[in-house]
Structures are given as C-alpha cells and as structure tokens.
C-alpha positions as CSV (number, residue, x, y, z in Angstrom):
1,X,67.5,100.2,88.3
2,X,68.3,103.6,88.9
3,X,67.4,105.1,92.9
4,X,65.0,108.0,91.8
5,X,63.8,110.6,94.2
6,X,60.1,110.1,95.6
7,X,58.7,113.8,95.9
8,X,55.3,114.2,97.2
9,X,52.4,116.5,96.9
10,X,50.3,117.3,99.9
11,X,47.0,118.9,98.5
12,X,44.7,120.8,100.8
13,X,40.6,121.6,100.1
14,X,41.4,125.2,99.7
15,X,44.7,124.2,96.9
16,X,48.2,123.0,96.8
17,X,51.1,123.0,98.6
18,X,54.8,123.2,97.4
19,X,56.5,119.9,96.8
20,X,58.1,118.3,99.9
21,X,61.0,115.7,99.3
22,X,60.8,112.6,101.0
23,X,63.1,109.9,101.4
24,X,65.3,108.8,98.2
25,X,64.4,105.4,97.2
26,X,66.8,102.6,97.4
27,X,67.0,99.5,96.2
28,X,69.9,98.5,93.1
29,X,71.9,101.0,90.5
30,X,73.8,101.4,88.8
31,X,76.9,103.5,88.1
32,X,79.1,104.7,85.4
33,X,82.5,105.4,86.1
34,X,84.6,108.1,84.3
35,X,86.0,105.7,81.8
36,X,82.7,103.6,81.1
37,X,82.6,100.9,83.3
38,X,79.2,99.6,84.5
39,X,79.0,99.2,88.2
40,X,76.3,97.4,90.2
41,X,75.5,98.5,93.7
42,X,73.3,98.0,96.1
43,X,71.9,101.9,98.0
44,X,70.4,101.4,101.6
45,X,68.9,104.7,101.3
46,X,68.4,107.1,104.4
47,X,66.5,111.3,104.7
48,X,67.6,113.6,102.0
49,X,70.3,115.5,104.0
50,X,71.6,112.7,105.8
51,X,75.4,111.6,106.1
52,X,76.1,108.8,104.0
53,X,79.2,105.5,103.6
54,X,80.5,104.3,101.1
55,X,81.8,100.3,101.4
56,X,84.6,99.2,99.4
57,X,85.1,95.5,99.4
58,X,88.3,92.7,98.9
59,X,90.2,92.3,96.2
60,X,87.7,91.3,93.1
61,X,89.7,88.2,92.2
62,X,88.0,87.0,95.3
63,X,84.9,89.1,96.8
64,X,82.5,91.2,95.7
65,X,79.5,93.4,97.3
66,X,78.2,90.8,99.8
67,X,81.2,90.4,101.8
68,X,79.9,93.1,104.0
69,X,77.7,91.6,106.4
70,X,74.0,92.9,106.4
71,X,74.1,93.1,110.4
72,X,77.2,95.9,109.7
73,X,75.2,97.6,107.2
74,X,72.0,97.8,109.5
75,X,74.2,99.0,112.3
76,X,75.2,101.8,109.6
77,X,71.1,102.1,108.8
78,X,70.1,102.9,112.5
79,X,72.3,106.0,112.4
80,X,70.2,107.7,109.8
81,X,72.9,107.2,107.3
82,X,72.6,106.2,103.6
83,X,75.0,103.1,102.6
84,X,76.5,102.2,99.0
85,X,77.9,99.2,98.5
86,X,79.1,98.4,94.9
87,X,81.0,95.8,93.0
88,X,84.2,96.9,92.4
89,X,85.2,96.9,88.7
90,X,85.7,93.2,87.7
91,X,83.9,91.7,90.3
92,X,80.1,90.5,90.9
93,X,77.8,92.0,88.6
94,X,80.3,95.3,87.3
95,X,81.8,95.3,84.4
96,X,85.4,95.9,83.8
97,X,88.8,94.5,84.6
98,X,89.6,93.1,88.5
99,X,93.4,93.8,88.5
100,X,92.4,97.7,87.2
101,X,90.8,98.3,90.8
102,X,93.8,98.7,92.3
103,X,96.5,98.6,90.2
104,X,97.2,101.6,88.4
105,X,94.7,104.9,88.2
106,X,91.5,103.7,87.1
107,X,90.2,102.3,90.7
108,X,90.0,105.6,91.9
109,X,87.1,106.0,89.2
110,X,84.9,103.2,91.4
111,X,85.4,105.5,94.2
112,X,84.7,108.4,92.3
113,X,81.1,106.9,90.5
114,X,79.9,106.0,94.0
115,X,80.8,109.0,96.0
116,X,78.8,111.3,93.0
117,X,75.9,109.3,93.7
118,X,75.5,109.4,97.1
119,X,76.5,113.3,97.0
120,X,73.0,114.0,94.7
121,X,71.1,113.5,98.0
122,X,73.6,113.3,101.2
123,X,76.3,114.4,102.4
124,X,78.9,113.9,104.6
125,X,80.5,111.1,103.1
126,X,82.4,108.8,104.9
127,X,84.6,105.8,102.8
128,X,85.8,102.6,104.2
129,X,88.1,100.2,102.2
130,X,88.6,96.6,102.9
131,X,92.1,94.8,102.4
132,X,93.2,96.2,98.3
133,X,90.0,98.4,98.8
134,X,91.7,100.3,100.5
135,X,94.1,101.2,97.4
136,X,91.2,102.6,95.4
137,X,90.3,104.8,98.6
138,X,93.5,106.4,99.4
139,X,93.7,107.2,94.9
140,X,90.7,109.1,95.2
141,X,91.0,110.6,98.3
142,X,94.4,112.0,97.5
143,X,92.9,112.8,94.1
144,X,90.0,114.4,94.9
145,X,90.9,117.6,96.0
146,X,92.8,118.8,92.8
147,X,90.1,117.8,90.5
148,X,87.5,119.6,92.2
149,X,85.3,116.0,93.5
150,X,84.2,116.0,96.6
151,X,86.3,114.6,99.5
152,X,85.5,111.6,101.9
153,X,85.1,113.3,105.4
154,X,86.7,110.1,106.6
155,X,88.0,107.3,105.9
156,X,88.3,103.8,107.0
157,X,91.2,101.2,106.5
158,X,89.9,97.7,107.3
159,X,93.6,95.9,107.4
160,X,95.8,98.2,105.2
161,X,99.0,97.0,103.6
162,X,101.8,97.8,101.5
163,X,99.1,97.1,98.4
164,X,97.5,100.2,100.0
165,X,100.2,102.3,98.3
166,X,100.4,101.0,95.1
167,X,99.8,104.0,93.4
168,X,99.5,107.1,96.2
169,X,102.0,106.6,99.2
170,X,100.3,107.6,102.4
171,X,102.9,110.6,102.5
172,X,101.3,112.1,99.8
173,X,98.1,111.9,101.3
174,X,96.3,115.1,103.5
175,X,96.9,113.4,107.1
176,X,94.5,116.3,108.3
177,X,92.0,113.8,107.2
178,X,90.1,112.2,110.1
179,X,91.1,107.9,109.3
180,X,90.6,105.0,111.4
181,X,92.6,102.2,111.1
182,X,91.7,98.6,111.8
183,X,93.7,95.2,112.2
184,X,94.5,92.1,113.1
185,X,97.9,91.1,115.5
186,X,99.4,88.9,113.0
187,X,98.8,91.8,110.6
188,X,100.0,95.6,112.4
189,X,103.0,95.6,110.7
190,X,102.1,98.1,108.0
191,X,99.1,99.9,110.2
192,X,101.7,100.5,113.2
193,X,104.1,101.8,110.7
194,X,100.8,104.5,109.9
195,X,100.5,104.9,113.6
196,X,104.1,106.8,114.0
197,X,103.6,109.1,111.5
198,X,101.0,110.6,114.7
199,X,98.8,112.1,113.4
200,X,96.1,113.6,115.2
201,X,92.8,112.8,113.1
202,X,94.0,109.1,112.8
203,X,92.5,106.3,115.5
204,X,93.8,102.9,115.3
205,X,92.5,99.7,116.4
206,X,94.2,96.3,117.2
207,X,92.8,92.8,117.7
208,X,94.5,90.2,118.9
209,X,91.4,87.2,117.5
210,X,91.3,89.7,114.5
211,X,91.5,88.3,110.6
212,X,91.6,90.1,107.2
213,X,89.7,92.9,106.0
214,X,85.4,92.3,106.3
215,X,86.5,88.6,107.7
216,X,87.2,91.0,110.9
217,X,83.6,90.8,111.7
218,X,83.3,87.0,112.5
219,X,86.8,87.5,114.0
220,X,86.8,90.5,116.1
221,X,82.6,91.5,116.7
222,X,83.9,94.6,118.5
223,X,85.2,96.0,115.3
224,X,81.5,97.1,114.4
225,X,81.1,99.5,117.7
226,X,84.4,101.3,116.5
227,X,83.9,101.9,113.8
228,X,80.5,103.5,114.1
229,X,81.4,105.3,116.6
230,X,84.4,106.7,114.9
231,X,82.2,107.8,112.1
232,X,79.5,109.4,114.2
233,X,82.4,111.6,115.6
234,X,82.8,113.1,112.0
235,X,80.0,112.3,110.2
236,X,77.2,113.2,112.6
237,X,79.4,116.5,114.2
C-alpha cells in the first residue's frame, strides 16, 4: 500500500478555505527501483517538511527490514523525522536478487527508490547502512551527484569493511560529506583506516562491548545517543 498524502479542507460558515496539508500517512509501500525490482518498506511518517532517514539493513542472505530495532526507530520518531526502512533487494518481502545489493551497480538502485520517496514530502535526507549496507550507500552517494538525484546530507556507516568498497572506493567518494562511523574493537581495522584520511565532516565512534552492524544496539546501547545526535547536527541545522 502506497503512503498517500492526507490534505484537508477547513470549511468556514461564510465559505472555504485553501487546502492545508497535513501529515503524510505512513504505514507499508512500496518501491520500484530503476531496473524493476519491487521493494517493500515500512514509512514511519513525520510533518511535510520535515528531515527524514533512510535505514539500510545486513546483508540479505541473512536480515531483512526488522533488524532495526523499533526502540531506534522511535528514538528517530521523537525528532520529528520521517524513517524508511526497506527490504533490500532479495531479502524479506522485495523482490530481486540478494547478492545484486551489493555486488556490482544495481544496489545503488535500492538506495536510489527509497531516497525518491522520502524526497516527495521531506527533506534533508540522512542514510545509514548496516554491515554490506553500507556498499549500496557509498554507490549511490558517490553516484548521485552526476546523475542529478538528490544527495544524502549524511551518512552513517554502522561497521564498515573492505565489502564497503566493492564497487566505489572511499577515495572516490566527496569526503566534504558530513559521515559518522561506527564500530566494534575487534572490528576498527577498516574504520580507523577511514579515520586517517582526516577528514573534517567525518565522526567516528569505537566500542569496546560493540558487535556487528544493527547487533551494535544490544551490544553497545550508547550507539543510539550518537548517532542521533550526529544527525541532528546536519539534519536539523
């Protein structure tokens, strides 16, 4: 089921009164990517207007949409900002193939579906990629630009790795692009490798108790306060 707009009409004794748009409904859509694959999401809506996150689970061979724990999502709710959280291609209830999420150049085109939809009724969008979600984050975003779509205002790497890069090395990708970075001890490796490139828009975050991608929240519970407020920095500037 599609999220349609609710408009309403407020109608005086003396006559009516122009439209005035309320809150865009919620609930689950769906999306269709670039290349025709049917994607299921779930929209937490929020005011027309208002920033808005996009959640990019695990690897679909494994996870889908309800890795992400409501209580994280809610936390994301009480800013005012709209949440989409689809099945990547392959996984849950989308259609499509699980290894084409993140390897080779269709993955971006997840990315792509859900960032359109949020951008019909909010805007700033803010991205956050979990474990091989990530590689479909850092496609679009470094994509984005030339074809004209429009560009995460910031990005989140929940435990990025050298499957991050599969198809856009972080080189290539605009580092004036405010990113946070989170992850566990026994996994910095790659994430401190990110760290000495310095750049200046780029927070990291290690935890010793930490784990892999959304299994960070159990883990590491302080993850949740960092990351909002690293996205009310940008999102709510």
């Amino acid at each position: 089921m599609r999220a349609v707009l609710a408009t309403v009409w407020l109608v005086a004794c003396s006559g009516g009164t122009p439209p005035v748009e309320e809150v865009p409904t919620g609930g689950v859509v769906t999306l269709t990517t670039r290349d025709g694959v049917q994607l299921e999401a779930d929209l937490y809506a929020a005011e027309a207007g208002a920033p808005a996150v996009v959640l990019l689970h695990m690897t679909p061979a494994c996870c889908d949409r309800t890795d992400w724990p409501a209580s994280f999502i809610d936390r994301l709710g009480e800013q005012g900002w709209a949440v989409l959280v689809p099945d990547r291609r392959g996984s849950g209830a989308s259609g499509g193939v699980g290894e084409e999420a993140y390897l080779g150049d269709l993955g971006r085109n997840d990315v792509e579906a859900a960032v359109a939809k949020l951008a019909e009724d909010y805007g700033p969008i803010a991205v956050i990629g979990a474990s091989n979600g990530t590689t479909s984050m850092i496609d679009y975003a470094s994509w984005a630009p030339g074809e004209g779509l429009v560009e995460p205002a910031i990005l989140g790497f929940m435990t990025g790795g050298t499957y991050t890069e599969n198809q856009t090395a972080m080189g290539d990708w605009l580092t004036s692009t405010p990113a946070f970075f989170t992850f566990s001890t026994d996994e910095r490796d790659w994430s401190i490798t990110q760290q000495e490139r310095k750049s200046a828009a780029w927070t990291f975050f290690e935890y010793p108790t930490g784990d892999h991608g959304t299994r960070m929240f159990t883990a590491a519970p302080t993850v949740t306060l960092d990351m909002v407020e690293q996205l009310r920095a940008v999102l709510d500037a």
